[in-house]
ChimeraX commands (.cxc) that place a marker at each C-alpha (Angstrom):
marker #1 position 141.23,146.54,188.70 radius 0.5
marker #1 position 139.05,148.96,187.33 radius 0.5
marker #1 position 138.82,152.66,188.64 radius 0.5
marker #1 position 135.90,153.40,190.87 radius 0.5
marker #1 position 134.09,156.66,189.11 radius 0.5
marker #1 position 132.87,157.92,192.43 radius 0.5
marker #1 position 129.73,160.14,190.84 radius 0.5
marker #1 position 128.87,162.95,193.19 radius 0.5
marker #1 position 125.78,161.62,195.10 radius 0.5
marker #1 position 123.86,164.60,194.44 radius 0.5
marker #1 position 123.19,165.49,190.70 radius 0.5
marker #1 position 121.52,168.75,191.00 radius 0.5
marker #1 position 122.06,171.63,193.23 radius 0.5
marker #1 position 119.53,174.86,193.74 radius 0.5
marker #1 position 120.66,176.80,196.94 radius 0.5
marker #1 position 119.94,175.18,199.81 radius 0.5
marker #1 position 118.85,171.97,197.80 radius 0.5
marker #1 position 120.49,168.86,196.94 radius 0.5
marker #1 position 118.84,166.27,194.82 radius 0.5
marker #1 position 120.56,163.16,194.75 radius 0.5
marker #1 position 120.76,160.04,192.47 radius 0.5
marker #1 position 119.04,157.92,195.07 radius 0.5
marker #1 position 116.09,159.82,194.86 radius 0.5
marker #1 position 116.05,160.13,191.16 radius 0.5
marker #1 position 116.16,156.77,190.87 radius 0.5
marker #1 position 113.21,156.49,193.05 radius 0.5
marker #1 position 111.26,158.83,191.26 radius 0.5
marker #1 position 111.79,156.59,188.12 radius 0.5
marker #1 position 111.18,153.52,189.20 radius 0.5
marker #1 position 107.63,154.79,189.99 radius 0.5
marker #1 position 107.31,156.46,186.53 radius 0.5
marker #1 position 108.45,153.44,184.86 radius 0.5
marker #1 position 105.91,151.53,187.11 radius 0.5
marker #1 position 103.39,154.03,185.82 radius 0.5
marker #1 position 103.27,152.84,182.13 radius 0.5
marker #1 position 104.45,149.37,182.57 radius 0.5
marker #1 position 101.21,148.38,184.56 radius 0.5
marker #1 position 99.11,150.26,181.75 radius 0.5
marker #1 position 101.00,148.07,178.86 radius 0.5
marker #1 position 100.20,145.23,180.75 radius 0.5
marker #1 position 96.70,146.26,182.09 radius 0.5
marker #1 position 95.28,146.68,178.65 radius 0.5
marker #1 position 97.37,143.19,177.54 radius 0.5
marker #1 position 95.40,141.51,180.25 radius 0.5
marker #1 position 92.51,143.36,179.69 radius 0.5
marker #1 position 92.29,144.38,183.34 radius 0.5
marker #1 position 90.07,147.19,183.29 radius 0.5
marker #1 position 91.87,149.77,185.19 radius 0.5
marker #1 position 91.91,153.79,184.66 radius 0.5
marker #1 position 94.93,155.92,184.78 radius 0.5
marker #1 position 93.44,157.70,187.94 radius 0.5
marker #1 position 93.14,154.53,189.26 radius 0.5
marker #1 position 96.96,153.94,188.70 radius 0.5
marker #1 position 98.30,156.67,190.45 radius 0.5
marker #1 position 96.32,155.81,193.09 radius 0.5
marker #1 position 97.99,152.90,193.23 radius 0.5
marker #1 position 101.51,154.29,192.50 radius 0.5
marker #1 position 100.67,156.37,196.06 radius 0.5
marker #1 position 99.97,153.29,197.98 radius 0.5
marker #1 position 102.85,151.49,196.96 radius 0.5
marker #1 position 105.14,154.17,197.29 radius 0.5
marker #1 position 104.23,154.90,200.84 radius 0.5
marker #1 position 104.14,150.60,201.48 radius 0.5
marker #1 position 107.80,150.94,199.92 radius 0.5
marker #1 position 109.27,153.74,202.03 radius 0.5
marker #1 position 107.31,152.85,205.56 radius 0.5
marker #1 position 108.15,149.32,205.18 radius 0.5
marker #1 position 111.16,149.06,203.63 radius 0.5
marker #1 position 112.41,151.58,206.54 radius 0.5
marker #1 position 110.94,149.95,209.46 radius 0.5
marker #1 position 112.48,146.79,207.94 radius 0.5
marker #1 position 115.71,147.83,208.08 radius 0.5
marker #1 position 115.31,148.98,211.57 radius 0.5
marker #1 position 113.49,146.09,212.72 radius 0.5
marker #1 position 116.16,143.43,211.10 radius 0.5
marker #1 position 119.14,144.86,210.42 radius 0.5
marker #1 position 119.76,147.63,213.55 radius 0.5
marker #1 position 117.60,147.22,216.18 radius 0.5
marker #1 position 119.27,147.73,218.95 radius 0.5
marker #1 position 121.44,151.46,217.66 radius 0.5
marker #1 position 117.42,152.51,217.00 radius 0.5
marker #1 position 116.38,151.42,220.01 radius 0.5
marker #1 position 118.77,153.91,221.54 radius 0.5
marker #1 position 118.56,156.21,218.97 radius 0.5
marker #1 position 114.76,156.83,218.67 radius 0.5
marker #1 position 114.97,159.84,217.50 radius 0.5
marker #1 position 117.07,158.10,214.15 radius 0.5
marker #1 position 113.92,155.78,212.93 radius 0.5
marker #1 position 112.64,157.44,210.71 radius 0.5
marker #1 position 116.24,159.29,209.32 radius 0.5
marker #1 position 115.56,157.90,206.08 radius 0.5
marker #1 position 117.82,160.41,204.36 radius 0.5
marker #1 position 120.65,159.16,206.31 radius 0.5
marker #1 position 119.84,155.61,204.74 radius 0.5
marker #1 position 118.96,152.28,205.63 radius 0.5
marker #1 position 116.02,150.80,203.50 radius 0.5
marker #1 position 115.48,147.08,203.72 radius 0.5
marker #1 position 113.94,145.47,200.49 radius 0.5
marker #1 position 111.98,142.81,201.91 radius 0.5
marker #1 position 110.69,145.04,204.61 radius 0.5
marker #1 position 109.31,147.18,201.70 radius 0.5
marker #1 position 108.03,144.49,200.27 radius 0.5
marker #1 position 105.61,143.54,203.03 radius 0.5
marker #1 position 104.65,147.13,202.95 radius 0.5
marker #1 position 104.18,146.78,199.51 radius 0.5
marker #1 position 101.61,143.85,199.60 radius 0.5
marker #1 position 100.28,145.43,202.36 radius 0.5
marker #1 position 99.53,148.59,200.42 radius 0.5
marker #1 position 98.83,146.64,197.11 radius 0.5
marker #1 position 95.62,144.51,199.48 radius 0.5
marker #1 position 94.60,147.51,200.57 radius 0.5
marker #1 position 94.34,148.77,197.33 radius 0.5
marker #1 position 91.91,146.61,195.84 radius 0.5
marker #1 position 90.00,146.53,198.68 radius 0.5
marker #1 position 89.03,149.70,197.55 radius 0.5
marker #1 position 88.83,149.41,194.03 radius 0.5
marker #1 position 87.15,146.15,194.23 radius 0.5
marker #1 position 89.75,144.65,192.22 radius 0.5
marker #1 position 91.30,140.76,192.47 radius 0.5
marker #1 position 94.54,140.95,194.60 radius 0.5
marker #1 position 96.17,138.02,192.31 radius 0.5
marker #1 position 94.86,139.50,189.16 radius 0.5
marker #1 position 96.50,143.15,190.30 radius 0.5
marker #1 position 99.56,141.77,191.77 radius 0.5
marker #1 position 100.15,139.84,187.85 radius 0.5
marker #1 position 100.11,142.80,186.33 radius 0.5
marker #1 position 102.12,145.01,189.17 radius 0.5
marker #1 position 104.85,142.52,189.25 radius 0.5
marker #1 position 105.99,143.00,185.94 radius 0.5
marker #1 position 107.44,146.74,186.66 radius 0.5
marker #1 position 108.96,145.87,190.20 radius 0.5
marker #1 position 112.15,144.62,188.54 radius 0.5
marker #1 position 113.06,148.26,186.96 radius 0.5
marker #1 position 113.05,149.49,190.37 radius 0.5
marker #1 position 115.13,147.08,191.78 radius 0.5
marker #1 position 117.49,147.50,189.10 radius 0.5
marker #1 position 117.59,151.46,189.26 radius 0.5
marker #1 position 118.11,151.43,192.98 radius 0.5
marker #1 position 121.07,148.86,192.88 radius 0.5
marker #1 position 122.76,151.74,190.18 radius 0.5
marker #1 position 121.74,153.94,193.15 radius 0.5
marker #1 position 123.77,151.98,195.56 radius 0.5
marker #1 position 126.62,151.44,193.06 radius 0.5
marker #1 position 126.41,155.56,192.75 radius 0.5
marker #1 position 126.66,155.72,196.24 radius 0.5
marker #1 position 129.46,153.57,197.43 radius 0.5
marker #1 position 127.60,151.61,199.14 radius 0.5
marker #1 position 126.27,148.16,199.37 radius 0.5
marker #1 position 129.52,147.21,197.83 radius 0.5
marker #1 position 130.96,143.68,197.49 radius 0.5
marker #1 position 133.53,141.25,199.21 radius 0.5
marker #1 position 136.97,141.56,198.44 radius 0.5
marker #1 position 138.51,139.64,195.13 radius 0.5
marker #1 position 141.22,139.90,192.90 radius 0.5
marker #1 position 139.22,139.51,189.48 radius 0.5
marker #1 position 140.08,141.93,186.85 radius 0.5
marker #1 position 136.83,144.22,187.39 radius 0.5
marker #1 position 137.14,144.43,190.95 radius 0.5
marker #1 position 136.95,147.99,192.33 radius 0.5
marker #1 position 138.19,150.20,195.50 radius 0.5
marker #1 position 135.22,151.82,196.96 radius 0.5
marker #1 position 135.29,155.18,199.09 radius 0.5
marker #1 position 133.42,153.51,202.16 radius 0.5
marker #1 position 135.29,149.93,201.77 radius 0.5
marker #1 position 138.83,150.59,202.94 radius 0.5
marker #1 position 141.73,150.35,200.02 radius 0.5
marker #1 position 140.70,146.39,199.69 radius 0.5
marker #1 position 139.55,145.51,195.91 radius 0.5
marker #1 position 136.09,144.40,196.18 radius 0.5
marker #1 position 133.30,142.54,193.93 radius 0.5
marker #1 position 130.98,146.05,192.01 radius 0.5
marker #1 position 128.17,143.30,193.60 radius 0.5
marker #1 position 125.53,146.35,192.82 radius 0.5
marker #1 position 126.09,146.05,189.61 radius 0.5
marker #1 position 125.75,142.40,189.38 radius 0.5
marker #1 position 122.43,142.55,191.34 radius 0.5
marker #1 position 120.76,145.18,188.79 radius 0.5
marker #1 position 121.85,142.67,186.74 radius 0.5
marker #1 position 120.13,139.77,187.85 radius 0.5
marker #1 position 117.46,141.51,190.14 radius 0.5
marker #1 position 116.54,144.36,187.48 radius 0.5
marker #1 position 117.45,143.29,183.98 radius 0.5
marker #1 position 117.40,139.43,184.00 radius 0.5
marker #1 position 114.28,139.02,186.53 radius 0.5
marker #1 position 112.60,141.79,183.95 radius 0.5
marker #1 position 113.03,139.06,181.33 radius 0.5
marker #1 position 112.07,136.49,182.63 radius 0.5
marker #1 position 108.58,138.28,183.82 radius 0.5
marker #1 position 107.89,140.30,180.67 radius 0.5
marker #1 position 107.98,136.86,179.00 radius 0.5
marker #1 position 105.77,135.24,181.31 radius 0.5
marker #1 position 103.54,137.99,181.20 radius 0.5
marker #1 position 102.54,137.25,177.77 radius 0.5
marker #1 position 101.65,133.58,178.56 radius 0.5
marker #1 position 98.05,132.82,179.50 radius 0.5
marker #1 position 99.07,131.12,182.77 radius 0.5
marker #1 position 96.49,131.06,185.72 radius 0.5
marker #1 position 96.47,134.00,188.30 radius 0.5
marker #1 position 98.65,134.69,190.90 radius 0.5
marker #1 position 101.50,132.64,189.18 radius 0.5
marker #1 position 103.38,135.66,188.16 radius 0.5
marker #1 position 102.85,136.54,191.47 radius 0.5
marker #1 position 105.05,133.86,192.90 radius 0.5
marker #1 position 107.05,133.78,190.12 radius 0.5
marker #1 position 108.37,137.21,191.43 radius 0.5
marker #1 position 108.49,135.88,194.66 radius 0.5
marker #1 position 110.99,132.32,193.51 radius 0.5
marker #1 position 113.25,134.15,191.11 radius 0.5
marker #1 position 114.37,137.14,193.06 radius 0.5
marker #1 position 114.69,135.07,196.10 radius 0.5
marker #1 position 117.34,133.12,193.98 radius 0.5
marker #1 position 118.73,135.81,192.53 radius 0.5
marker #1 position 118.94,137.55,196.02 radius 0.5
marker #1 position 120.05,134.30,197.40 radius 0.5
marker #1 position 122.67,133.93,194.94 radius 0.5
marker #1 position 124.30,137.83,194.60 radius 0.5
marker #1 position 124.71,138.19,198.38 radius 0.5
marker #1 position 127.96,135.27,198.03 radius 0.5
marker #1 position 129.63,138.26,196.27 radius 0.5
marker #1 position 128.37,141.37,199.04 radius 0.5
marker #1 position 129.86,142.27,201.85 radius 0.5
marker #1 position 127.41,141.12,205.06 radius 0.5
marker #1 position 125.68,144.07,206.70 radius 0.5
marker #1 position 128.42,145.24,209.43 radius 0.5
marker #1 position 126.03,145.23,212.11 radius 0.5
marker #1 position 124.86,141.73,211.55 radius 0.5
marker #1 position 127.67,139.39,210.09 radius 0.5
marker #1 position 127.42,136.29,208.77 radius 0.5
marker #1 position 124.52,133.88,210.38 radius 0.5
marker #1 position 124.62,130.28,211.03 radius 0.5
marker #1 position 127.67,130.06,209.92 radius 0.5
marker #1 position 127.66,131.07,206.44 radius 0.5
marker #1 position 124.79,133.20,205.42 radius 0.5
marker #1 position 123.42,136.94,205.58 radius 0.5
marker #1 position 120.67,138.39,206.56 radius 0.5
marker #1 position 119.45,138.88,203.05 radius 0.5
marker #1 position 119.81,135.57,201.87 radius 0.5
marker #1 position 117.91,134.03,205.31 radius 0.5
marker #1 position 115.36,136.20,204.08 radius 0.5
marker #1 position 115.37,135.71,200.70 radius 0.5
marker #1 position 114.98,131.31,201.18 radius 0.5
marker #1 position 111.10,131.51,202.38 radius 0.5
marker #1 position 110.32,133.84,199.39 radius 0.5
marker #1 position 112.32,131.52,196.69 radius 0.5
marker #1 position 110.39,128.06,198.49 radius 0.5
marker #1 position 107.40,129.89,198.78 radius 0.5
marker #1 position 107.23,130.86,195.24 radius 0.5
marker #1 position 108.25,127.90,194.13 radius 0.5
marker #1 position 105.77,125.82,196.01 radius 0.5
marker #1 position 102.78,128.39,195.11 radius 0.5
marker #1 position 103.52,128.52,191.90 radius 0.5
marker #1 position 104.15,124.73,191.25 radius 0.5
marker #1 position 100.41,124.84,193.16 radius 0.5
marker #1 position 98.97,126.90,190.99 radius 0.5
marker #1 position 100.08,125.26,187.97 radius 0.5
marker #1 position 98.62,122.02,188.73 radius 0.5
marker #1 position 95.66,123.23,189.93 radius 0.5
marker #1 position 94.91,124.30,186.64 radius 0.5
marker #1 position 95.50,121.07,185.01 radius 0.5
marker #1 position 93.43,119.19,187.41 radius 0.5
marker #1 position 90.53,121.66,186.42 radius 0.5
marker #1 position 91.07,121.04,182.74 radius 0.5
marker #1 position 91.08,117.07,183.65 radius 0.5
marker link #1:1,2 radius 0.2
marker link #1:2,3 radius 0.2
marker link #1:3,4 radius 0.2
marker link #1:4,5 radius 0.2
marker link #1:5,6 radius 0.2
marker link #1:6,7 radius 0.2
marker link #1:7,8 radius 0.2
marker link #1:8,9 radius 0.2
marker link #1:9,10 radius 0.2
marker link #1:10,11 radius 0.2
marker link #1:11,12 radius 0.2
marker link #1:12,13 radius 0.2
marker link #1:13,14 radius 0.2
marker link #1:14,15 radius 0.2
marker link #1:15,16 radius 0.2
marker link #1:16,17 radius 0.2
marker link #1:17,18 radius 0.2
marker link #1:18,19 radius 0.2
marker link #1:19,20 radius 0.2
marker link #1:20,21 radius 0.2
marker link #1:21,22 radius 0.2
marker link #1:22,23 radius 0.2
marker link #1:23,24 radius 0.2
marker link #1:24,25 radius 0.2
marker link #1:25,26 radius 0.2
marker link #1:26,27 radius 0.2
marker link #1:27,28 radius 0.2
marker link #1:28,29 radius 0.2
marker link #1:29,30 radius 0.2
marker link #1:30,31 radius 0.2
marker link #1:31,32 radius 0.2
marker link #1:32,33 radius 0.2
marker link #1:33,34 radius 0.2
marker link #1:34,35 radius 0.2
marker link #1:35,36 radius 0.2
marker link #1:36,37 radius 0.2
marker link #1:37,38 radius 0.2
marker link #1:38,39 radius 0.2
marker link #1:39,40 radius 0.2
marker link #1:40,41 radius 0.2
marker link #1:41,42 radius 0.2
marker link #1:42,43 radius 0.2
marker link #1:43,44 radius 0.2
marker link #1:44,45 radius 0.2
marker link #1:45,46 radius 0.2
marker link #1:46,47 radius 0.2
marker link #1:47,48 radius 0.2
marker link #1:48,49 radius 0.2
marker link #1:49,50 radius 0.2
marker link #1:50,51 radius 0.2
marker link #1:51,52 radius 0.2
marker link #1:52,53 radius 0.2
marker link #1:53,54 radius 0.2
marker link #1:54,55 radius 0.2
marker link #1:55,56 radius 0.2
marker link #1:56,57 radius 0.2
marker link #1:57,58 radius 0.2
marker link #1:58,59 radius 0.2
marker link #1:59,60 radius 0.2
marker link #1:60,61 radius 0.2
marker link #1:61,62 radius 0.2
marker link #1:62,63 radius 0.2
marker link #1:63,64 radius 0.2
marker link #1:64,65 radius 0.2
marker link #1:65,66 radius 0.2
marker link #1:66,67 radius 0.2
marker link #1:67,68 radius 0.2
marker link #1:68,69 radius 0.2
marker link #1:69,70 radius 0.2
marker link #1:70,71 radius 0.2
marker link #1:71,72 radius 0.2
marker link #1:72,73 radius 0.2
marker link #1:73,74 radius 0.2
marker link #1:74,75 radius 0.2
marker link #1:75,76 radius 0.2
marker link #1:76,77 radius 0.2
marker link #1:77,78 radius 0.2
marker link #1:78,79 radius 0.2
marker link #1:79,80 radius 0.2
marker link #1:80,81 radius 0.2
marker link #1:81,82 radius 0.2
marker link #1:82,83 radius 0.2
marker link #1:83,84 radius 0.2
marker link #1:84,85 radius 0.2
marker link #1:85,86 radius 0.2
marker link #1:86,87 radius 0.2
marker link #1:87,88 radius 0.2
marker link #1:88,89 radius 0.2
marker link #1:89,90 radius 0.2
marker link #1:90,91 radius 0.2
marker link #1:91,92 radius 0.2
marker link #1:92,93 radius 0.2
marker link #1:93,94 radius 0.2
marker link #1:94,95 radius 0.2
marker link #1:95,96 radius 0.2
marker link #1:96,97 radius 0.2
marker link #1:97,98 radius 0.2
marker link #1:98,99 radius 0.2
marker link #1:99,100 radius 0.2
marker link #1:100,101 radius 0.2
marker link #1:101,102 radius 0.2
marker link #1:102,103 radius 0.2
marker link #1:103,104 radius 0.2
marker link #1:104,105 radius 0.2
marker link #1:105,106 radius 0.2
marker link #1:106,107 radius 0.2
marker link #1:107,108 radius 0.2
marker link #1:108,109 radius 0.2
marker link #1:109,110 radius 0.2
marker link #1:110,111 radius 0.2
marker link #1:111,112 radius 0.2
marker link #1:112,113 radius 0.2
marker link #1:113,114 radius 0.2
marker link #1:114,115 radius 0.2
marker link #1:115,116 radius 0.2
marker link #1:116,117 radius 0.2
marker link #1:117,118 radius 0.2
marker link #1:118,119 radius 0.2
marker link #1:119,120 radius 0.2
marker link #1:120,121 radius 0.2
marker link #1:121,122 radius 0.2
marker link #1:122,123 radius 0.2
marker link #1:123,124 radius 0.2
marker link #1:124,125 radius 0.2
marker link #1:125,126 radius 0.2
marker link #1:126,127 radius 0.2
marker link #1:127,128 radius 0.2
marker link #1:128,129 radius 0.2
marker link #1:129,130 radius 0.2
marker link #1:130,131 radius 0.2
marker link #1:131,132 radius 0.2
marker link #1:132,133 radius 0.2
marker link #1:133,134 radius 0.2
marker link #1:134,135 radius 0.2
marker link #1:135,136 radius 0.2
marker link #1:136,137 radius 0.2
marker link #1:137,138 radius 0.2
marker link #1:138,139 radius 0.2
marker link #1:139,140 radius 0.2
marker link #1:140,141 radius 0.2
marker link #1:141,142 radius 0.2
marker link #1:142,143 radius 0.2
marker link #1:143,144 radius 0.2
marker link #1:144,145 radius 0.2
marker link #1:145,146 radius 0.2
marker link #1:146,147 radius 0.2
marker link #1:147,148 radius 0.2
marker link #1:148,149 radius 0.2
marker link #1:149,150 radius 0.2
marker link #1:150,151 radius 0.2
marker link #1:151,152 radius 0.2
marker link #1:152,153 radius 0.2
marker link #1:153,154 radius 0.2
marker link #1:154,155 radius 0.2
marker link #1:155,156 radius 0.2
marker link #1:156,157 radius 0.2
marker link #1:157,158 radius 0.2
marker link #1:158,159 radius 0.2
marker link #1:159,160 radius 0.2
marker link #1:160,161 radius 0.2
marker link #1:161,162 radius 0.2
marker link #1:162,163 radius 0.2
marker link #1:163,164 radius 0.2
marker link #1:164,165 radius 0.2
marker link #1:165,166 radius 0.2
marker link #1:166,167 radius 0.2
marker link #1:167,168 radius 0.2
marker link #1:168,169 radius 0.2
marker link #1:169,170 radius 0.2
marker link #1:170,171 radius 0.2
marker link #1:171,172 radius 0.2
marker link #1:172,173 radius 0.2
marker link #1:173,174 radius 0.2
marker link #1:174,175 radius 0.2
marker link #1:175,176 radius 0.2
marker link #1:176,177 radius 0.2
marker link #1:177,178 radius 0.2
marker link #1:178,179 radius 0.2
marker link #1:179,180 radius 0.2
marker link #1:180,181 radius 0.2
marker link #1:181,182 radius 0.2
marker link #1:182,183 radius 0.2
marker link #1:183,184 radius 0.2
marker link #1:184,185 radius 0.2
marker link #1:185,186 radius 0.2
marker link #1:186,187 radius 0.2
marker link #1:187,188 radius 0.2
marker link #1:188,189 radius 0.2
marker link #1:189,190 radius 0.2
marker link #1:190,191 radius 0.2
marker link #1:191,192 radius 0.2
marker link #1:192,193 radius 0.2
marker link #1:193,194 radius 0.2
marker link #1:194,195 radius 0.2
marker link #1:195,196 radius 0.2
marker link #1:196,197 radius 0.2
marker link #1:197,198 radius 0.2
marker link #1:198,199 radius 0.2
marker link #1:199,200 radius 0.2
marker link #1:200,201 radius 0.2
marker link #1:201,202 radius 0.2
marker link #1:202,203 radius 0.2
marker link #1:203,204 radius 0.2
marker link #1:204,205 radius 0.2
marker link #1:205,206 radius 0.2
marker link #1:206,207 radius 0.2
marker link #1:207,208 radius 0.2
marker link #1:208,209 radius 0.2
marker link #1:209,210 radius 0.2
marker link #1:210,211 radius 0.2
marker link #1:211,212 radius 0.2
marker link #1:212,213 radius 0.2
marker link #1:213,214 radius 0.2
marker link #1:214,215 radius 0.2
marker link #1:215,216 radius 0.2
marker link #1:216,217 radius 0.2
marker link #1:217,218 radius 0.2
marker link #1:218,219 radius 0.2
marker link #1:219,220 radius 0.2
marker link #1:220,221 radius 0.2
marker link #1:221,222 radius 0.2
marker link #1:222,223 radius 0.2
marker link #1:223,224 radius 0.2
marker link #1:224,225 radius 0.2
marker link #1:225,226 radius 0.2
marker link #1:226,227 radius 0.2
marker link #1:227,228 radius 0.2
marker link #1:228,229 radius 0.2
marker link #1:229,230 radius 0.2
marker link #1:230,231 radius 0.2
marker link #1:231,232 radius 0.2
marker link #1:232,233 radius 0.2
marker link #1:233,234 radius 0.2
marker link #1:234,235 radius 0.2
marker link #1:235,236 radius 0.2
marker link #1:236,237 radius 0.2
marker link #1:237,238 radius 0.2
marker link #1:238,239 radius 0.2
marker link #1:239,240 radius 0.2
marker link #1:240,241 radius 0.2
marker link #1:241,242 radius 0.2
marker link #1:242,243 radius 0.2
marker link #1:243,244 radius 0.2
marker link #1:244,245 radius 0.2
marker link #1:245,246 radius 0.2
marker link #1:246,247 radius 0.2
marker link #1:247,248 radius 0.2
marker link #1:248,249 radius 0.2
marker link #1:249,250 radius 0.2
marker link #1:250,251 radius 0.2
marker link #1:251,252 radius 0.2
marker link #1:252,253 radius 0.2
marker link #1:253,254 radius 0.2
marker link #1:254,255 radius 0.2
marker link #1:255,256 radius 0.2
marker link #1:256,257 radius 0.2
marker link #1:257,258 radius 0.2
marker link #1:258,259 radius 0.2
marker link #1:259,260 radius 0.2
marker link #1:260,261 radius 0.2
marker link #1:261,262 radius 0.2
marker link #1:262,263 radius 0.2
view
C-alpha cells in the first residue's frame, strides 16, 4: 500500500478566498491550449491570429463548463436535480461530466468558425492536439481531490482514499492522466505531424480516448448514483463505445477516401 498524500484542495488562501487545485488546473489546461493550437496552427499553416485564439479559448471554455455540467446532471443525477433545482448549476460543489463537455465543446468549436469563416475539420485538427493536457491535468485534479477514485485491490500501489471508506483502492486517476493525458498526447502530437487528410485527427481523438476511457473505467469505482449497467459496464464506458466506433469508422472513412482520390 502506498500512503494517500491527501493535498489540501485549496492551494492558496487570501481572506475570504480559496483557490483550489481544481481550478488551477483548469486555468492551465486553457493556457496550455493557448500555445499548443499556435505550434500547430503555424505547422499546418492555418492562418489564424492570436486574437482569434482567445476567442476561441472563450468559446470552448464556456462549451466545457455549460456542457460538461448539464451532462453530468442530465446522465449521471437526474433525478436529485430534478428535486434539487436550485443545485444545477452548483458547479463548485462538483459534478462535471466529460462527454457532456465535449458536446458543448463541438458545439462551441462549430460555432466558432461559423464566425471566423474557418473549416470545422481543419480547426478541430489542430484543436485536438491540446485537449489531452487538459484531460490529464484534471484527472491530477481528481487524484488531488479524493475523488473519482478506483475499485478496491490488493496491488502494492493501491491507496486508502478520504471519501472511499478504509478499503485499498486502484489511484485509477492517476492511471487515466496516464492514458487519457500523457499517452493520448503522444499518440496525437505524432499524428499531427503526418500529412493525413482532414478531420482524421479529429476522429482519431474521438477512437483513442474512447478506448482509453473504455478501458480505465475496469479499474474506477462506478458513479454511486448509477451502478453498474447491463450487467457489467458504467456509465462512462456506455458512453465512451459510440465515440471509440465512431472514430474508428470515420477515420477508417477518411483514410480511404483519400486513396480512392489518388486512384
Amino acid at each position: 500500500m502506498i500512503p494517500y498524500p491527501n493535498i489540501d484542495p485549496v492551494f492558496l488562501r487570501i481572506g475570504p478566498l480559496a483557490l483550489r487545485w481544481y481550478g488551477l488546473m483548469y486555468a492551465l489546461s486553457f493556457m496550455s491550449a493557448f500555445f499548443l493550437i499556435k505550434v500547430v496552427a503555424a505547422r499546418k499553416k492555418l492562418a489564424i491570429v492570436p486574437d482569434a485564439i482567445s476567442d476561441f479559448i472563450f468559446y470552448v471554455a464556456v462549451g466545457t463548463i455549460l456542457g460538461g455540467r448539464l451532462g453530468y446532471v442530465f446522465i449521471y443525477d437526474p433525478i436529485f436535480y430534478l428535486n434539487h433545482p436550485s443545485k444545477v448549476l452548483a458547479v463548485w460543489e462538483g459534478g462535471m461530466s466529460f462527454h457532456g463537455g465535449l458536446a458543448g465543446v463541438v458545439v462551441a468549436g462549430a460555432l466558432f468558425c461559423k464566425k471566423y469563416r474557418f473549416s470545422f475539420y481543419e480547426m478541430a485538427d489542430v484543436v485536438v492536439v491540446s485537449v489531452p493536457i487538459g484531460l490529464g491535468l484534471g484527472r491530477i485534479g481528481n487524484f488531488i481531490n479524493g475523488e473519482l477514485f478506483g475499485r478496491p485491490t490488493n496491488l502494492p500501489w493501491c491507496m486508502v482514499f478520504p471519501q472511499g471508506g478504509d478499503v485499498c483502492r486502484h489511484p485509477s486517476q492517476l492511471y487515466q492522466a496516464g492514458l487519457e493525458g500523457a499517452l493520448l498526447f503522444v499518440i496525437l502530437w505524432f499524428l499531427s505531424m503526418r500529412d493525413l487528410p482532414g478531420g482524421i485527427l479529429f476522429w482519431c481523438f474521438f477512437l483513442f480516448y474512447g478506448l482509453f476511457r473504455y478501458l480505465g473505467e475496469f479499474f474506477r469505482q462506478p458513479d454511486p448514483q448509477v451502478g453498474l449497467l447491463l450487467g457489467a459496464l458504467t456509465m462512462g464506458q456506455i458512453l465512451s463505445l459510440p465515440m471509440l466506433m465512431a472514430g474508428g469508422f470515420m477515420a477508417w472513412r477518411l483514410y480511404t477516401s483519400k486513396d480512392q482520390r489518388l486512384n
